[in-house]
PLY file of the C-alpha trace (Angstrom):
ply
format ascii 1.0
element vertex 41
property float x
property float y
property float z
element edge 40
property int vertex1
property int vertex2
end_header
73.66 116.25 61.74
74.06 120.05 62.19
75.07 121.88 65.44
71.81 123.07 66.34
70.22 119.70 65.86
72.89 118.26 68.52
72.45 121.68 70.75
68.38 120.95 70.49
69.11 117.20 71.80
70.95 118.52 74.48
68.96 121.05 75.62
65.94 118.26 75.69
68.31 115.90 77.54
69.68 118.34 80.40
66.02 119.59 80.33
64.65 115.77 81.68
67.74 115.40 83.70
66.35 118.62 85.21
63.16 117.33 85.94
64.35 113.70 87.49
66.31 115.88 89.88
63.56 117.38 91.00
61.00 114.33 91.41
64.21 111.95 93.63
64.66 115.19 95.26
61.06 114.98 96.17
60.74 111.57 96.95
64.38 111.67 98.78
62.23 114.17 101.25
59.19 112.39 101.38
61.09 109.39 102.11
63.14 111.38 104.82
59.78 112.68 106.42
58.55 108.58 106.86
62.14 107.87 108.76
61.85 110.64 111.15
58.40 109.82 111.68
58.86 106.46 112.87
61.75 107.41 114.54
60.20 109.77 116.58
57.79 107.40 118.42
0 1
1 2
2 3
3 4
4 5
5 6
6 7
7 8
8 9
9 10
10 11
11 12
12 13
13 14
14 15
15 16
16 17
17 18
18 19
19 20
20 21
21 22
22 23
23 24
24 25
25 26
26 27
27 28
28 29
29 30
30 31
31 32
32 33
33 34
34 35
35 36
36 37
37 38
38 39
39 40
């Protein structure tokens, strides 16, 4: 196993980490939006 086969792996691995981030983040708001709006009545 070289170095640039393990920096590859990583790069692919912080890469989906990257992108899970960004769907909770998305779904953290959405699901923030819902609270407020029942909330609000």
């Amino acid at each position: 196993m070289t170095y640039s086969t393990v920096e590859r792996a990583w790069n692919k691995f912080h890469y989906i980490v990257e992108q899970l981030q960004d769907k909770i983040q998305v779904i953290e708001i959405h699901f923030a939006s819902i609270l407020l709006f029942h909330f609000d009545k």
